[in-house]
N, C-alpha and C positions, 0 to 999 in steps of 0.2 A: 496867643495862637488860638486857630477857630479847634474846636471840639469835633467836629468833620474836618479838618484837614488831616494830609497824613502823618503819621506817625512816625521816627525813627525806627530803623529796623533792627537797631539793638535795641531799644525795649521791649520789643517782639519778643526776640529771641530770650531776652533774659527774661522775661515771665514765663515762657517759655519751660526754658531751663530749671526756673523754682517749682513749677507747677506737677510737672511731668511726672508719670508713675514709673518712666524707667530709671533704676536703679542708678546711682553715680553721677549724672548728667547733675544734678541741684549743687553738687558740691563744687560746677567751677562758677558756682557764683556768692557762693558763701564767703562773706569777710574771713577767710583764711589768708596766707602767705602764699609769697606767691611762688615757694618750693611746694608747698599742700597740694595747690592748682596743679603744678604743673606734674606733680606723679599723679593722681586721678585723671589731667588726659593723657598719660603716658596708657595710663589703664584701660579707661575706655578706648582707646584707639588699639591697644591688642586682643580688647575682648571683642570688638567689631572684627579682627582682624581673623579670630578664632571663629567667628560665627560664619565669617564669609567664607572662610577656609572650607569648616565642617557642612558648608548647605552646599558649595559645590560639588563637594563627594556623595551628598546627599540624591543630587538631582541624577549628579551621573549611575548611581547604581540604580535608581529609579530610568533611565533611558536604558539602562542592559535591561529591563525587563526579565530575571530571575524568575524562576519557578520551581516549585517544591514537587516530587514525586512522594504520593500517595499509593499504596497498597492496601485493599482492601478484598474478603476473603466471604464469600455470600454462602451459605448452606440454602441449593434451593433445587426444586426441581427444573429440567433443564431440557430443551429440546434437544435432540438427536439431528446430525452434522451430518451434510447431502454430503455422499460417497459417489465418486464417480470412477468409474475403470473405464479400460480400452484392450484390448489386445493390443499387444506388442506389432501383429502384422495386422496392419489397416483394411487390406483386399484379398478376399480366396484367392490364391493363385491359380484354381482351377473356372474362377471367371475372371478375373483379367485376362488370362491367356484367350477370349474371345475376344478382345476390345484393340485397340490401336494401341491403348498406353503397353501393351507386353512386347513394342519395339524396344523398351529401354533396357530389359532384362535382358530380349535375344543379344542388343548388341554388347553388353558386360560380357555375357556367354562368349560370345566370340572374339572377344579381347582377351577375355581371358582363357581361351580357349578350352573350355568345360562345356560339353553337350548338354543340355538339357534334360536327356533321356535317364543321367544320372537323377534327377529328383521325379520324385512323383507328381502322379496328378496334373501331369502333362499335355498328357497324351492330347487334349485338344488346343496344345497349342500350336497356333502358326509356324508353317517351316520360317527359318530366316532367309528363305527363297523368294518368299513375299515382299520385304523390304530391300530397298535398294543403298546395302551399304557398302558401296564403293570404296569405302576404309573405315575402321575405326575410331576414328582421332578423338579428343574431345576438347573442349572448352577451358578446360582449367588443368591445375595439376594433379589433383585429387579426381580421378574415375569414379570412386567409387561414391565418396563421396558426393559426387556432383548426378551420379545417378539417383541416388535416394533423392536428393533434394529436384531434379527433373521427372521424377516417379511420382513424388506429391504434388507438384504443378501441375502433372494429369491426371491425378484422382480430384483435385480441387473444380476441375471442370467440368466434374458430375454435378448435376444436380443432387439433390438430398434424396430423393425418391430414388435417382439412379444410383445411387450410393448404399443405400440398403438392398437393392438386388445384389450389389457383388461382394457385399460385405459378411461375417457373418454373423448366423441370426440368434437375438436373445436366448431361442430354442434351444441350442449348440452349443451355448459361451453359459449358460448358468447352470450347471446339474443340479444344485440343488441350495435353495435360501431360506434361510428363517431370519426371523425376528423378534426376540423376545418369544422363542420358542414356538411362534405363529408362522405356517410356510408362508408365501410370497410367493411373486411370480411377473410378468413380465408387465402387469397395472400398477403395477408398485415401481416403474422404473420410469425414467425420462430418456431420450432416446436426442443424442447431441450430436454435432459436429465439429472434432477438433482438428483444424489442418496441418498439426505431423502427425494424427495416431488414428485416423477417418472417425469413425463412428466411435461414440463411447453411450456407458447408462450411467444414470445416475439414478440413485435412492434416496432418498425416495420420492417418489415423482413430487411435481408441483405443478396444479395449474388454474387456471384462474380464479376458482374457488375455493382452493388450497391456499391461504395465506399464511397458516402456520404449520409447525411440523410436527412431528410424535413427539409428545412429550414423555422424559421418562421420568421414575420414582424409583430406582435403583440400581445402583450401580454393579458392575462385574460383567464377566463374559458370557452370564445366561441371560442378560437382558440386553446383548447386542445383536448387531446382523454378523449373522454366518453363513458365510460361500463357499461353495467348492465351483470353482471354475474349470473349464475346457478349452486351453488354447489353440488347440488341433493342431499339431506341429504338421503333418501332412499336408496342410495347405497354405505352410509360408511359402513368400513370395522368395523364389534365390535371388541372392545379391542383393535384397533389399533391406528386409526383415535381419536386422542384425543379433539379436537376442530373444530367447524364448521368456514369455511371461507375460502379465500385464502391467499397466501404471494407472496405480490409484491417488488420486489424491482426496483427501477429508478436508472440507471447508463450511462457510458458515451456511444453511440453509435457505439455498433459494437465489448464494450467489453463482457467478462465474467460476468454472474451475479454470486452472492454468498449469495445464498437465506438464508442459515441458519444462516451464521455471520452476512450478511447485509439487507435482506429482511424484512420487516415490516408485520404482519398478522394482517389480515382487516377482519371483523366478519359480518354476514351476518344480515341484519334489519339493516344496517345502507348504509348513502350515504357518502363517504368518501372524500373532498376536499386537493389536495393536490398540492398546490403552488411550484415550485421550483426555484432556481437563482444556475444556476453552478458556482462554483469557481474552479479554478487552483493552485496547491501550486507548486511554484518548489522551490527545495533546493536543494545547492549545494554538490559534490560530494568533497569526499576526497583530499585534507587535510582540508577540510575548513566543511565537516560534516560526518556523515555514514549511507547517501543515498545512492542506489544502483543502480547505472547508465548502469547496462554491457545488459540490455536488457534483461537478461533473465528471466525473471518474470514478469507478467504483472503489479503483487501488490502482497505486503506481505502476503497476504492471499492467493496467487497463491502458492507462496515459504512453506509457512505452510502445507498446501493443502499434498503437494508433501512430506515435510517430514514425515507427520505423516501415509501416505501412504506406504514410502519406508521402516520405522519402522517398520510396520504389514508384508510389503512383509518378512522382513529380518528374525523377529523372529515370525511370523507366519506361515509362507509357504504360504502364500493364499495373495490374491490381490481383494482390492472392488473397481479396475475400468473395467468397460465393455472391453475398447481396451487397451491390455497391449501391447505395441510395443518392450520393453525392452527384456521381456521373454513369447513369448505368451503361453508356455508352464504352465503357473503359473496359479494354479487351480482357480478360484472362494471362495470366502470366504465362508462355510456356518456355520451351530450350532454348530458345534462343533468346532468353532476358537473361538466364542462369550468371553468364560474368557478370552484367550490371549488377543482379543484385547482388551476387557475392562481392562486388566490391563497395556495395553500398555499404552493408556490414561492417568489411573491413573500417571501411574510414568514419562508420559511426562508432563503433569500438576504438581509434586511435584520436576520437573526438575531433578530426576534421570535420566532420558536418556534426550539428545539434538541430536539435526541432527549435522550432515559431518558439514553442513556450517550455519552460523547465519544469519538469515531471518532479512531483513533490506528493510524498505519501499523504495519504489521506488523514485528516484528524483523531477520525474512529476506523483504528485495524482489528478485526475478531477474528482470532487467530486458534489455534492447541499446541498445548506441548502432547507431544507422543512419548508412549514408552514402548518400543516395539519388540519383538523376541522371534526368533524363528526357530525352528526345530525340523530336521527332515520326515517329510510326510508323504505318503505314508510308511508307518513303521511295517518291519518283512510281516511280521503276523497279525496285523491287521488291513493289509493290501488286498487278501479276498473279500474281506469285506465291504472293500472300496470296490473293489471288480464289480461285483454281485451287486452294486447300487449302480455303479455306471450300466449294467447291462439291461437291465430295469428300465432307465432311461433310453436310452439305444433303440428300446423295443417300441416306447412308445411313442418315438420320433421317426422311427424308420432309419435311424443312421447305424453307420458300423466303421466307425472310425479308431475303435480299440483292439488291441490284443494281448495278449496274456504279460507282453514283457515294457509295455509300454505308458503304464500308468504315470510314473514320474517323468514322463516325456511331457503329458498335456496336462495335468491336475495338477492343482495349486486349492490350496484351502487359508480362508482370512474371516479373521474373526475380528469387529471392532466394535469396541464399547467403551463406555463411560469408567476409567480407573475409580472416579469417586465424584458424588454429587458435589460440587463446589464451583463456585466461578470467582472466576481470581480479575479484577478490575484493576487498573495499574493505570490512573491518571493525576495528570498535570492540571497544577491552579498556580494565579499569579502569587506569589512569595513576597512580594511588593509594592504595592496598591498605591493609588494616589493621597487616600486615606493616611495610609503610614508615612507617606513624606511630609505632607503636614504634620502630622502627628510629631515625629522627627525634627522636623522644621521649627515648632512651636517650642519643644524640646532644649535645643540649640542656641534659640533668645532668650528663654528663660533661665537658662543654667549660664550663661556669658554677662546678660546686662538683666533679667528679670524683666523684660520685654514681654505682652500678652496681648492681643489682640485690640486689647482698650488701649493700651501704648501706642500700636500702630495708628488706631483711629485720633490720636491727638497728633503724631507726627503728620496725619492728612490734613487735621484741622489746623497747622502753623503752614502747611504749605496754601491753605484757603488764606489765609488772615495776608502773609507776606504777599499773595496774588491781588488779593483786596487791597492790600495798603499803597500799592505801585500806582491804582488807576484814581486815587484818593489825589485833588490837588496840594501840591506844594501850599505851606504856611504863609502868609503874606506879612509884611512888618505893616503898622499902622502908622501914617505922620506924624502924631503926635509923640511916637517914638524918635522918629527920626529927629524931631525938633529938639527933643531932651537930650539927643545928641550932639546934636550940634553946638547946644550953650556946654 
């Protein structure tokens, strides 16, 4: 036989088998019995069986992608959290009542048959001899409801500029702020627009050369902001304005607030304490969770925000943000979209409709726990002292919207600060890496058959040699064989 011709492929295999670094395989070729033989592959073929077993569960806990939650606990100092308020009533009622939108209030009034002449600050409003309401009826089942929510479809149709004329002004809504025991005043505030609560401020301003915020170095209620507000009850809107107060919400510096999801309402005759400690979540992005890392959303309620917006635009015709950039063409929502949109609601809440794309919180949420406490304020024997400071103010505004029994009508006092320097981080890392499945993996052959990566590379190199040996010609006999044969 030529020396280049091919080989049988059981002598492959059996050098093979004597050669090899994995464990057991030499012994089915060792001059044993062939009861020895045949419990060694009884053996090998269930430690194969064990290996195959244990690296599928391997792989599979490796595809759930598992993650471990970390808590970590920083002593440091800490920027101070943009505060934003609003009044509870978005528009003086004593200038609405010059504009078109105080048809919605006359015709409640005469639904519900209540004169107007009962509340104040009237006096310049339109008779409802001016409008032409041939009946009362309305749109939905809810009147009242559906007034508030057609009352802010025509505040929303102000311009910004028109909005602060009829709204009211920082002058009148702050009596008095500090800061870390520094007064403050209306340079220190950001001046917003939210469409259910019109105008609100934020603290502390930010603007283009403001990238960062106060930072503080100590914790407690003397190195926070403290307010005494002026909700002017006198100039709620009737039938609109459903509770006296404001809504504040404390968020991260410099972001969006979302006073109706997120804001808290603080009620006036009280002093309102409110401790905060920021925390951080991060969580991981795909495959390892379904955070939403692409940046385009600040938070999930930015994404909601926008779909249940682009819902109304689509099957409403009409738009309830001030600046449409998309279509400026796209009219203002007014009364007469009100069922549309109310039913758009409904059947986005009963999940008949969903948005284009599914709203998934953000990676990184920066968030507070609060600890809040309230106490009625002012106490009887410290109320002239509150008088004697509101009147102070009064004087040097020109207003006189106080009197002796009305304190706890319109003042509300809040105080927010830092409980204590720390920030509490609370993130996700993968638990199980590709690293560890090998690792695992390696594991598995070596505790089953003592299999190592040098074992693998020999099992590659018999599957080279039996690939080689196939394309090797057949052995040939020679005649002179044949002929010894034949004698």
């Amino acid at each position: 036989m030529s020396s280049q011709g091919r080989a049988p492929t059981k002598n492959i295999l059996t050098n093979f088998a004597s050669n090899t670094s994995a464990h057991g395989i030499s012994k089915l070729t060792d001059k044993n019995g062939i009861l020895l033989k045949l419990m060694w592959l009884l053996l090998l073929l269930g430690a194969t069986g064990m290996i195959v077993y244990q690296v599928f569960g391997l792989i599979n806990q490796y595809k759930r992608r598992p993650v471990n939650t970390q808590t970590s606990i920083e002593n440091t100092q800490l920027t101070f959290p943009s505060v934003t308020m609003c009044n509870l009533n978005p528009v003086l009622n004593s200038e609405a009542s010059k504009y078109n939108m105080y048809h919605v209030i006359e015709r409640v009034a005469k639904y519900l048959n209540v004169p107007l002449s009962d509340f104040t600050n009237t006096d310049a409003a339109p008779s409802s001899d001016n409008y032409n309401f041939s009946d009362v009826n309305f749109q939905t089942d809810d009147p009242l409801d559906e007034s508030i929510l057609e009352f802010q479809l025509e505040m929303q149709s102000f311009s910004f500029d028109g909005l602060e004329e009829i709204s009211q002004k920082f002058e009148s809504f702050v009596i008095s702020c500090t800061f870390g025991g520094v007064d403050c005043d209306n340079g220190n505030f950001t001046v917003t627009f939210d469409q259910d609560y019109g105008l609100c401020y934020t603290f502390p301003s930010k603007s283009e050369n403001q990238t960062q915020g106060n930072f503080i170095f100590n914790a407690g209620p003397l190195y926070g902001l403290k307010l005494i507000l002026n909700v002017d009850q006198n100039e709620y809107l009737p039938f609109i304005t459903t509770s006296a107060g404001v809504r504040l919400q404390i968020h991260e510096f410099g972001s969006r607030p979302y006073m109706l999801e997120l804001g808290q309402s603080l009620s006036t005759g009280f002093e309102t304490q409110i401790g905060v400690k920021p925390v951080v979540y991060k969580r991981q992005p795909h495959p390892y969770g379904t955070c939403d890392d692409s940046g385009k959303y600040e938070s999930v309620l930015e994404c909601e925000r926008n779909c249940l917006a682009t819902l109304i635009e689509d099957s409403c015709g009409c738009t309830r943000q001030q600046q449409q950039e998309d279509d400026p063409d796209l009219e203002m929502c007014g009364s007469k979209n009100i069922p549309c949109i109310k039913d758009i609601i409904k059947e986005k809440q009963s999940g008949k409709i969903k948005c284009d794309v599914a709203c998934r919180s953000t990676c990184r949420v920066y968030d507070f726990q609060k600890q809040v406490s309230m106490t009625r304020w002012p106490a009887n024997h410290y109320d002239p002292a509150i008088k004697f400071k509101v009147r102070k103010w009064a004087e040097n505004f020109k207003t006189d919207v106080f009197n002796d029994e009305n304190s706890r009508d319109n003042l509300l006092s809040i105080n927010v600060y830092f409980s204590e320097l720390s920030l509490q981080t609370i993130e996700e890392e993968p638990a199980y890496e590709f690293a560890s499945l090998l690792s695992d993996f390696g594991g598995q052959l070596g505790l089953w058959m003592g299999i190592s990566v040098l074992s693998i590379c020999e099992v590659l190199e018999l599957f080279y040699l039996l690939m080689a040996n196939c394309f090797k010609p057949r052995p040939r006999v020679s005649s002179s064989s044949v002929t010894d044969l034949k004698s």
